[in-house]
C-alpha positions as CSV (number, residue, x, y, z in Angstrom):
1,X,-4.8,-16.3,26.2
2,X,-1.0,-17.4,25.7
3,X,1.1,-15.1,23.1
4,X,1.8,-18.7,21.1
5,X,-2.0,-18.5,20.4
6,X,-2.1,-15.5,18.7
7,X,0.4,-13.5,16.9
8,X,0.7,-10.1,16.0
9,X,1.1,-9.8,12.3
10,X,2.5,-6.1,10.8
11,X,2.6,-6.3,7.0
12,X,4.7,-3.3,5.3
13,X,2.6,-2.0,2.2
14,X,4.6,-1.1,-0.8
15,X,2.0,0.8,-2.9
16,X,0.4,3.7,-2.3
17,X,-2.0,6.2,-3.8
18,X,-1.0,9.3,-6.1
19,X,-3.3,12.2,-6.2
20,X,-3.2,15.0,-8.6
21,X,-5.1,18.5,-7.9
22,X,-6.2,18.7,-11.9
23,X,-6.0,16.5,-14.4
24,X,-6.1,12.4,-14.8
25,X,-5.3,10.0,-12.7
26,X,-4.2,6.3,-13.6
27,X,-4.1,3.6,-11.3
28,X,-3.7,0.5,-12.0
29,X,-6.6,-1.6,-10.0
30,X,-6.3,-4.9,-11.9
31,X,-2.8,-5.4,-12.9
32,X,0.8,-5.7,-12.2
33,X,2.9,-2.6,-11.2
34,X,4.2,-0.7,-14.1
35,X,7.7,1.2,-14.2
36,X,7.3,4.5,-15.5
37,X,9.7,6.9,-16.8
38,X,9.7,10.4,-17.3
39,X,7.0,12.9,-18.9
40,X,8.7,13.4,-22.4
41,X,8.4,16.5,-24.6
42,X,6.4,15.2,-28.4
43,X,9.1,16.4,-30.5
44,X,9.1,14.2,-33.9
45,X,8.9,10.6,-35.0
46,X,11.7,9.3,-33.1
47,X,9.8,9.6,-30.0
48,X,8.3,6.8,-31.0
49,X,9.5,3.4,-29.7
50,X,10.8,0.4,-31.3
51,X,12.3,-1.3,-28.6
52,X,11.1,-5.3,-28.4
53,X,8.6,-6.4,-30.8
54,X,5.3,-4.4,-31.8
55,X,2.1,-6.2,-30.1
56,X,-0.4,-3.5,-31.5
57,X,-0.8,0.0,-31.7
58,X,-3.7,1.7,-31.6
59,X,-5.3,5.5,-31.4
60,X,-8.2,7.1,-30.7
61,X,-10.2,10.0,-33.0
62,X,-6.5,10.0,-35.1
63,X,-5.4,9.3,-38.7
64,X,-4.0,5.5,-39.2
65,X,-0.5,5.9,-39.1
66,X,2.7,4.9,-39.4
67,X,5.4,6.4,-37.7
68,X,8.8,5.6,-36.9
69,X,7.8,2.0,-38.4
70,X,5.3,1.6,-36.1
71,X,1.8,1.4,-37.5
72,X,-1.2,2.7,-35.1
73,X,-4.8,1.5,-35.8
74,X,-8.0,2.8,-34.4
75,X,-8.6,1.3,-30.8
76,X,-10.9,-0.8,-29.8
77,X,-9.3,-4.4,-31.0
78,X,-7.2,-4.5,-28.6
79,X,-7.3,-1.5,-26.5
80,X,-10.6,-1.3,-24.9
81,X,-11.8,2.2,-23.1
82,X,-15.2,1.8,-20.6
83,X,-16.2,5.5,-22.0
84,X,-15.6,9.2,-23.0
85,X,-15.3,11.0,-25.8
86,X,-13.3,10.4,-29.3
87,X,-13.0,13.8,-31.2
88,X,-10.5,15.0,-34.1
89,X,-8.9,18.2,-33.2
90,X,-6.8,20.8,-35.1
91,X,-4.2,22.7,-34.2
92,X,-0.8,24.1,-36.0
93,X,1.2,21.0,-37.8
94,X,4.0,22.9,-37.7
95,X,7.5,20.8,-37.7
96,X,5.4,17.7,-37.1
97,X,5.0,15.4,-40.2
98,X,1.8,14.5,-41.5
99,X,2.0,11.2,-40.2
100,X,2.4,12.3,-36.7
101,X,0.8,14.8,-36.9
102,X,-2.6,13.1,-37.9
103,X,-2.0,10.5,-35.2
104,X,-2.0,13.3,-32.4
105,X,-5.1,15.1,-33.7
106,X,-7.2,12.4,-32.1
107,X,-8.2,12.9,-28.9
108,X,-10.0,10.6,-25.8
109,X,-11.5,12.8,-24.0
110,X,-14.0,12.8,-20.8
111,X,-12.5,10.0,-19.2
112,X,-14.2,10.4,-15.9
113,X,-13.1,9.1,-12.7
114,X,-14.0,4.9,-12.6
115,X,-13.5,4.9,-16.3
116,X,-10.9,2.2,-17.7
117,X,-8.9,1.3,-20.7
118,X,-8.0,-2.3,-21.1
119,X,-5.1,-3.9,-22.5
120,X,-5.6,-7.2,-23.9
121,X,-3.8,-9.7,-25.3
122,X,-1.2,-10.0,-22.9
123,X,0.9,-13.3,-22.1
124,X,1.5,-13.6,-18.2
125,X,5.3,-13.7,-17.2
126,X,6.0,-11.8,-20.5
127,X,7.9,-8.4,-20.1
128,X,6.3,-5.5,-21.7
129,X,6.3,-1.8,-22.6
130,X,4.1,0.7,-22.6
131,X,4.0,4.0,-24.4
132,X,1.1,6.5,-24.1
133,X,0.8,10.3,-25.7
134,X,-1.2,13.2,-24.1
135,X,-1.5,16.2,-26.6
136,X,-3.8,18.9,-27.2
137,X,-1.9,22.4,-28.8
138,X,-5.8,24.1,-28.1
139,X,-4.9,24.1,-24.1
140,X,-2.0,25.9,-22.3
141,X,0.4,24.2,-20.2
142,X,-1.4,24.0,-16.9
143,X,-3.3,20.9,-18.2
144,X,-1.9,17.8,-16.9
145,X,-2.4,14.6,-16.6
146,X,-0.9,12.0,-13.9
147,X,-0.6,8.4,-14.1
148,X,0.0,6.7,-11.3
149,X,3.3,5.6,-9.8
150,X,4.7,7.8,-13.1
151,X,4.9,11.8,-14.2
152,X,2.7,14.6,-14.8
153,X,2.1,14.6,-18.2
154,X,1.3,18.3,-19.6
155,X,-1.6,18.3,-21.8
156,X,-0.6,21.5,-23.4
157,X,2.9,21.0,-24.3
158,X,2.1,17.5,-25.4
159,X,4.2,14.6,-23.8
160,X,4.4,11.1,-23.9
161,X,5.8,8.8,-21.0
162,X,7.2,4.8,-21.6
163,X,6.1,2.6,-18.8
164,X,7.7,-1.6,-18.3
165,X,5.5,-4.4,-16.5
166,X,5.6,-8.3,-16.4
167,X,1.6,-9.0,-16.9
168,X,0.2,-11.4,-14.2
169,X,-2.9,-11.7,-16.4
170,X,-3.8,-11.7,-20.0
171,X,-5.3,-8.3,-18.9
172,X,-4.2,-5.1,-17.8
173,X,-6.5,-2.7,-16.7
174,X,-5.9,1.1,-16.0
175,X,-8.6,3.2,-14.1
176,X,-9.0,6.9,-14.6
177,X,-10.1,9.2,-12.1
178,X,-10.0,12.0,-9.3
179,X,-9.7,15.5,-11.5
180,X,-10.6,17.0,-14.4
181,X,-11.2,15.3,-18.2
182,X,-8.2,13.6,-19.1
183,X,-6.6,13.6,-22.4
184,X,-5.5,10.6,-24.4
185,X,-4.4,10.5,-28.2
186,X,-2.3,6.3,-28.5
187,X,-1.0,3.5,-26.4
188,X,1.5,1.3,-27.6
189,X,2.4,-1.9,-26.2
190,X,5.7,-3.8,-27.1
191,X,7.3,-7.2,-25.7
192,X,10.7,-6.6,-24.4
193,X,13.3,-8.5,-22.9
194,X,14.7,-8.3,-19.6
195,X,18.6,-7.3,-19.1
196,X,20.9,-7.7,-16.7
197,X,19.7,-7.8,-12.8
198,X,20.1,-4.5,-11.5
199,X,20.8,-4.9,-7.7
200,X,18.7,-1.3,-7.3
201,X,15.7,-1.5,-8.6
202,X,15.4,-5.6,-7.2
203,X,13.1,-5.6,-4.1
204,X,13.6,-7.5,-0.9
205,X,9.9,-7.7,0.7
206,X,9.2,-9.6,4.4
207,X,5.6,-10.5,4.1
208,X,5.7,-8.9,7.9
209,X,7.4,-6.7,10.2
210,X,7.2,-8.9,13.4
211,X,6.4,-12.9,14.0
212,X,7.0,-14.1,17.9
213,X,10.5,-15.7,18.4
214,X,9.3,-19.3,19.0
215,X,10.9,-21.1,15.7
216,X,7.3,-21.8,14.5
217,X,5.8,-18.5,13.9
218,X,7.4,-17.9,10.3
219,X,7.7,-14.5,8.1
220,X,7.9,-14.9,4.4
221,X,10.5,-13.2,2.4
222,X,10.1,-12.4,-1.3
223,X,13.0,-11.5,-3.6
224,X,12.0,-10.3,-7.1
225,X,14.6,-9.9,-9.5
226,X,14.3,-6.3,-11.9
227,X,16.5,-4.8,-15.0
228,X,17.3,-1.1,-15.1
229,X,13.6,-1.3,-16.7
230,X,12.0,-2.5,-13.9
231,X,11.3,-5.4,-15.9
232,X,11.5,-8.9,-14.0
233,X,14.6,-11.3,-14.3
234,X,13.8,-15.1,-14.1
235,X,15.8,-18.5,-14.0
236,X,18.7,-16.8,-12.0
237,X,19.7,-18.5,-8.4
238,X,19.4,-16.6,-5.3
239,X,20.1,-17.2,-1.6
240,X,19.4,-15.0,1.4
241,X,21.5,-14.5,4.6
242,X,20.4,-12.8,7.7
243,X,22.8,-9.9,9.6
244,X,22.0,-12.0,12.7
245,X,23.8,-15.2,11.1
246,X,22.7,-18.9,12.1
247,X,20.6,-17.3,15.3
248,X,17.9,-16.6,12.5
249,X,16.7,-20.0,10.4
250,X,16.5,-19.6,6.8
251,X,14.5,-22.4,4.2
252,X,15.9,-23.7,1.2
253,X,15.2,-20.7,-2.2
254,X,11.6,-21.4,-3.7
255,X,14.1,-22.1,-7.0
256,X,15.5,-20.3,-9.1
257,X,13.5,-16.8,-10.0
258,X,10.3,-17.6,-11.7
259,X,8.8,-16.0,-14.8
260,X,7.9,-13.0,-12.3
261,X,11.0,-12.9,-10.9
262,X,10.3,-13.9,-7.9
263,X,12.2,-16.1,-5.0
264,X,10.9,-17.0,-1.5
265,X,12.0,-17.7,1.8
266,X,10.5,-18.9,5.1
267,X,12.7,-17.2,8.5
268,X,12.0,-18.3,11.2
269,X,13.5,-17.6,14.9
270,X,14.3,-18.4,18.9
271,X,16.0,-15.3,19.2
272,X,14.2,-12.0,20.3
273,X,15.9,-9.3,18.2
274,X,16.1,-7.7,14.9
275,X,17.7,-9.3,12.0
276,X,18.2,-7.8,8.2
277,X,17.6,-9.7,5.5
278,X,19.9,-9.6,2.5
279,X,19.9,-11.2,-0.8
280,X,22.3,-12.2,-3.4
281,X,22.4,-13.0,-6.9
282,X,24.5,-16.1,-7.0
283,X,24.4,-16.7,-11.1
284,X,25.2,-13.2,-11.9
285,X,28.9,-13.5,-9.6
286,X,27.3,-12.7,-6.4
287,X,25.8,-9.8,-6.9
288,X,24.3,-8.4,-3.7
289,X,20.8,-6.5,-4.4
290,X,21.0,-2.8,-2.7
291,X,17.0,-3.7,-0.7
292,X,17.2,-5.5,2.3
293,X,14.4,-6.9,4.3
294,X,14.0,-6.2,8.6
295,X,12.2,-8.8,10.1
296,X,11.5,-8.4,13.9
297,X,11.5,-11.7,16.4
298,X,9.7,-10.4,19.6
299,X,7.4,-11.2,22.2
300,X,4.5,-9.0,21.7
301,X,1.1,-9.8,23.2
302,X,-2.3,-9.2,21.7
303,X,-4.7,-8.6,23.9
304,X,-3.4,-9.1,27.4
305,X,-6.2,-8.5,29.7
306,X,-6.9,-7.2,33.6
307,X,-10.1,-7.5,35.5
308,X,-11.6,-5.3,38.0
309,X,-14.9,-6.6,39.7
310,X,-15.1,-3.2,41.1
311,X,-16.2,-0.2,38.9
312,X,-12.3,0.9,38.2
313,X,-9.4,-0.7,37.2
314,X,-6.5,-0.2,40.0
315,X,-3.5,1.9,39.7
316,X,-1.0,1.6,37.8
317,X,-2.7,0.5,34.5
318,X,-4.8,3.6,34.5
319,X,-6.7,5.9,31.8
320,X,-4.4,8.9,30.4
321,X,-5.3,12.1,29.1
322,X,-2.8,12.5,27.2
323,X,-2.5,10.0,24.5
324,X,-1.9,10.2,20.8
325,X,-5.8,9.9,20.5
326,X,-6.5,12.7,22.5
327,X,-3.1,14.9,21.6
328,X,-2.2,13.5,18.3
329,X,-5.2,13.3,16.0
330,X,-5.8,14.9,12.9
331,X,-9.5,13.2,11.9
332,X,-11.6,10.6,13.0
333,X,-14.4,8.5,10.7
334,X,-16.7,6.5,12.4
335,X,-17.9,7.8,15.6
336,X,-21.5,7.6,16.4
337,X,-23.4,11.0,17.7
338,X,-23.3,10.7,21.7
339,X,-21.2,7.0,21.5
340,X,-17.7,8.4,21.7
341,X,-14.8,6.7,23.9
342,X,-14.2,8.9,27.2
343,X,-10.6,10.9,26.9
344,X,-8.8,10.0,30.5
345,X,-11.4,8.3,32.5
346,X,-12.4,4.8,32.4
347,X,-15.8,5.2,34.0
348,X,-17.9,2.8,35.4
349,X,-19.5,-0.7,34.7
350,X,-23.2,1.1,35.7
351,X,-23.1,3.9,33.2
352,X,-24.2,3.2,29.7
353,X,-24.2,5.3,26.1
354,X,-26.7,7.5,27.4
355,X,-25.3,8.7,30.9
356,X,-21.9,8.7,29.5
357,X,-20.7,8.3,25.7
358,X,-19.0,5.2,24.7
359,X,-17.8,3.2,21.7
360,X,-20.8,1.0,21.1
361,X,-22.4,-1.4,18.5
362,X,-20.7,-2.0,15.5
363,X,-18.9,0.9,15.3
364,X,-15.7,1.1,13.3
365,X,-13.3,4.1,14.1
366,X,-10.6,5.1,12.3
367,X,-8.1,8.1,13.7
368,X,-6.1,9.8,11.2
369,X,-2.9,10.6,12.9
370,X,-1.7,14.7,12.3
371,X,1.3,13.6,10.0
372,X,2.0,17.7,9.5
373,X,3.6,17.6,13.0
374,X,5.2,14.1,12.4
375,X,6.0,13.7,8.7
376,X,7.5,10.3,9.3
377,X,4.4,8.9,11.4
378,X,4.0,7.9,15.3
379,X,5.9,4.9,16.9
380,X,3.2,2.9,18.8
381,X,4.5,1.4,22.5
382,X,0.8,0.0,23.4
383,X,-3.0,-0.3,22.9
384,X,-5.3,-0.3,25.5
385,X,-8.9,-0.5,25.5
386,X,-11.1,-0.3,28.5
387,X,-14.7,-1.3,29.1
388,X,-17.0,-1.3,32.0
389,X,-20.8,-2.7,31.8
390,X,-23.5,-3.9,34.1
391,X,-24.9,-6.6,31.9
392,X,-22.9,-9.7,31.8
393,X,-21.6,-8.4,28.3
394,X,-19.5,-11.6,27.3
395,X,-16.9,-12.1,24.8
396,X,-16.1,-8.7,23.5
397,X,-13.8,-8.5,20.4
398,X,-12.4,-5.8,18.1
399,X,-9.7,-5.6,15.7
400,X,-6.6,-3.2,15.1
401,X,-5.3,-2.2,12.0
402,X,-2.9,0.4,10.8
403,X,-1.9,2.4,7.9
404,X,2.0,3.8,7.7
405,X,3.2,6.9,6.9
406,X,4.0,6.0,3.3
407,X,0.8,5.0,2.5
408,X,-1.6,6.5,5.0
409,X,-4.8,5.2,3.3
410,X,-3.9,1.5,3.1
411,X,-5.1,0.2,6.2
412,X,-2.9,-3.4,7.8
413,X,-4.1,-5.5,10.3
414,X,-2.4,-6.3,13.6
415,X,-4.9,-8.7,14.6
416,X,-8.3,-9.2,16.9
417,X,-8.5,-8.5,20.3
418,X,-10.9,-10.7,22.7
419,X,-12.2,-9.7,26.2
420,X,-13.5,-12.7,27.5
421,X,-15.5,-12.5,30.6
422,X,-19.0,-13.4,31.9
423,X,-18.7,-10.8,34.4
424,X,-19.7,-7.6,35.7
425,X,-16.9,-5.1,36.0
426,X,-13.9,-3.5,34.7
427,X,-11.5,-5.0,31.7
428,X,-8.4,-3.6,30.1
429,X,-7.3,-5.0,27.4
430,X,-3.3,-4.4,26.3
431,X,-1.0,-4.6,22.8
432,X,2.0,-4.3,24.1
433,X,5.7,-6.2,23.8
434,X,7.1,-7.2,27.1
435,X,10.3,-6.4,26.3
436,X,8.7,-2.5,26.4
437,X,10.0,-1.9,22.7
438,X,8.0,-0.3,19.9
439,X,4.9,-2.6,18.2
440,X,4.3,-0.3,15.5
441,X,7.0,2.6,13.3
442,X,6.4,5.2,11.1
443,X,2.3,5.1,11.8
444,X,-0.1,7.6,10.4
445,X,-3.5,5.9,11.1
446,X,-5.2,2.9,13.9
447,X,-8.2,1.2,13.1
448,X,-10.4,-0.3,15.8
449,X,-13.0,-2.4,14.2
450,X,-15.7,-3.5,16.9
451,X,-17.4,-7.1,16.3
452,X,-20.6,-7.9,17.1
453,X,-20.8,-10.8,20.3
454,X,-24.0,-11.8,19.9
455,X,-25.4,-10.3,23.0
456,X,-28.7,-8.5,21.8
457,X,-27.0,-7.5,18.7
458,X,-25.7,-4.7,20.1
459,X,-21.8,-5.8,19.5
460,X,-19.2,-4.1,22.4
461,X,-18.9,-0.9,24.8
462,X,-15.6,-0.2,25.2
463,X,-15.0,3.4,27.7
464,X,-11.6,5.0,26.5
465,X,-9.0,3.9,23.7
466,X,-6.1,4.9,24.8
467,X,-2.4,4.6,22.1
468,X,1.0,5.1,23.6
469,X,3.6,6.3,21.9
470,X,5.7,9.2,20.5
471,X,6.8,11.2,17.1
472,X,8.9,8.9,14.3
473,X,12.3,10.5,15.0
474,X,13.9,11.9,11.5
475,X,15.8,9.8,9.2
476,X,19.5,10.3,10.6
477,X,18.4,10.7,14.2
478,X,20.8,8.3,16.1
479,X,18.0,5.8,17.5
480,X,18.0,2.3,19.3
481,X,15.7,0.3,16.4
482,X,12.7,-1.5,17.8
């Protein structure tokens, strides 16, 4: 199998998951990313937003309102929740006027985990702003609620936190869940326009870390223009240079930034190396946008293979015992009682799942790394797989995926691995680069996803996984990059 036949694709995920211990978590599992800013104290009626122009405003359990100009309705036009509670509660008005006051009476409460509230109405490639209030004066400060990718908002104290989006559909959909019943009073959603491109938060995304150096594998690079709001920035003209210069080829801009923001680029490259990606805002005086974009041009091969007619492969590609499976791993999910992979032996092609455990069937194995000793992941140097069978066991295949660091839970793949042999005996099969540099950075989880062959159903025996590799070094540590 020749590396221009298959190529080794690592995507870089962007979004994570946010977990809070108590309270409410949003995600949003339909929708574009929203901005959020800061958990803000309820103080009066200025904390109400007028910025852009009112799309609706609506409350659940309250008093219709209006406040700061703004007039809130009861939901369920256009703000849509899948369940809970709606209650009117009382607590001390206080400094609060009445207005106010009766809009943060009502409550949604009992929004279980899986429950959603839907915003409709929406225009995609329209910039909008969010604004939602959780209040109850009954509870103490140590009820929270957290919305994803924003703050902690405390129950007790009452707060309220803005959030900016561009929709991608007329629809966007938040999902509640993971802690205790979350607390809800109004949402507000307001069209806003977009300001000045702000070279921070502007992203520069390579749809992968690695394509082969052969001026026909190709990564994708996406610029997407933001404001200070995080709201998108379109009709602007872009263009994108790599550090490498002219080694690296670089396509004509998709056009000039779309109603998402958005500009892409195809790279390409002959040269084995690393180049940076940087883009620049040509319109707005050349402004250069503080994200860049790495983009490695390698020669990594999936799936290299060795075969032993014998019962063991010879020396030097041996088993280890001392891999980041066996030294390195925090949890596994997946193994079958009495089908695990050997740790440091490869075994031989007569013994089977019951005279010697081995990864069988259609097994899929996942091995949290243990990112307490290695906060910043494990750089990965190679894969190897082994297998041994008596049966003419043809065309093996599994795939490998990966999660990073960042966002340990989203799992990328690298891409499938075939053994393909009719015969009896020993295989290896290798993910490596031949240059010896790193295929993988900053990794907290591997994936080995067996598929079935055909043969009997019973899918692939493979002996011993074994992953090379070592700790991410810290962030300052003077290091030679892949």
């Amino acid at each position: 199998m020749s590396t221009q036949q298959i190529k080794a694709k690592m995507k870089r995920v962007l979004h994570g998951f946010m977990f809070g211990t108590v309270g409410l978590l949003a995600c949003a599992t339909q929708a574009a990313p929203i901005t959020w800013g800061p958990a803000t104290n309820v103080v009066d009626d200025s904390d109400v937003s007028t910025n852009g122009v009112l799309q609706y405003a609506e409350h659940w359990g309250g008093t219709d309102s209006t406040v700061n100009g703004v007039a809130f309705t009861a939901a369920g036009t256009h703000v849509i929740k899948s369940g809970g509670e709606t209650a009117t509660v009382a607590w001390d008005q206080g400094a609060f006027s009445e207005a106010y006051y009766g809009l943060l009476r009502g409550i949604w409460y009992q929004a279980y985990p899986g429950m959603t509230v839907t915003l409709n109405s929406l225009e995609p490639g329209r910039n909008y702003q969010i604004q939602i209030w959780a209040m109850d004066k009954r509870y103490s400060t140590s009820q929270y609620q957290v919305i994803f990718g924003g703050p902690s908002l405390s129950i007790g104290t009452g707060q309220y936190a803005v959030g900016t989006f561009t929709a991608d559909a007329a629809t966007q959909v938040i999902t509640f869940g993971s802690g205790s019943a979350g607390i809800v009073n109004a949402v507000q959603v307001r069209e806003v326009e977009a300001e000045a491109v702000d070279p921070a938060t502007s992203l520069v995304v390579a749809s992968t870390i690695f394509v082969l150096a052969d001026g026909a594998d190709t990564a994708t690079v996406t610029v997407t223009l933001r404001d200070s709001n995080g709201a998108a920035v379109s009709n602007k003209v872009v263009t994108l240079s790599s550090s490498r210069g002219a080694t690296d080829t670089i396509s004509a801009a998709s056009g000039p930034s779309s109603a998402f923001g958005t500009v892409t680029f195809s790279v390409t490259s002959m040269m084995p190396g690393t180049a940076v990606f940087s883009a620049t805002d040509v319109t707005d005086g050349n402004l250069a946008l503080t994200q860049t974009a790495a983009v490695k041009f390698g020669t990594v091969v999936v799936g290299a293979q060795q075969f032993s007619a014998g019962d063991v492969l010879p020396s030097p590609i041996i088993a280890v015992s001392n891999d980041l499976l066996e030294t390195s791993v925090s949890s596994v999910t997946g193994e079958i009682a009495g089908q695990k992979p050997r740790n440091g032996t490869t075994g031989t092609a007569l013994e089977n799942s019951t005279q010697d455990p081995a990864a069988t069937e259609l097994s899929t194995l996942t091995y949290n790394l243990n990112l307490t000793a290695a906060p910043r992941g494990y750089d990965i140097t190679e894969i190897r797989l082994f297998s041994g069978w008596s049966d003419g066991r043809a065309g093996q295949s599994y795939r490998i995926s990966y999660s990073l660091a960042e966002t340990p839970a989203t799992f990328v793949d690298v891409g499938t691995v075939s053994a393909l042999t009719t015969a009896t005996g020993s295989l290896l099969t290798r993910t490596y680069d031949l240059t010896g540099a790193k295929i993988l950075k900053g990794v907290a989880g591997l994936r080995f996803t067996m598929i079935d062959n055909g043969y009997a159903g019973s899918g692939t025996v493979f002996r011993e996984f074994d992953v090379l590799g070592v700790k991410t070094p810290p962030k300052g540590t003077m290091i030679q990059i892949f």
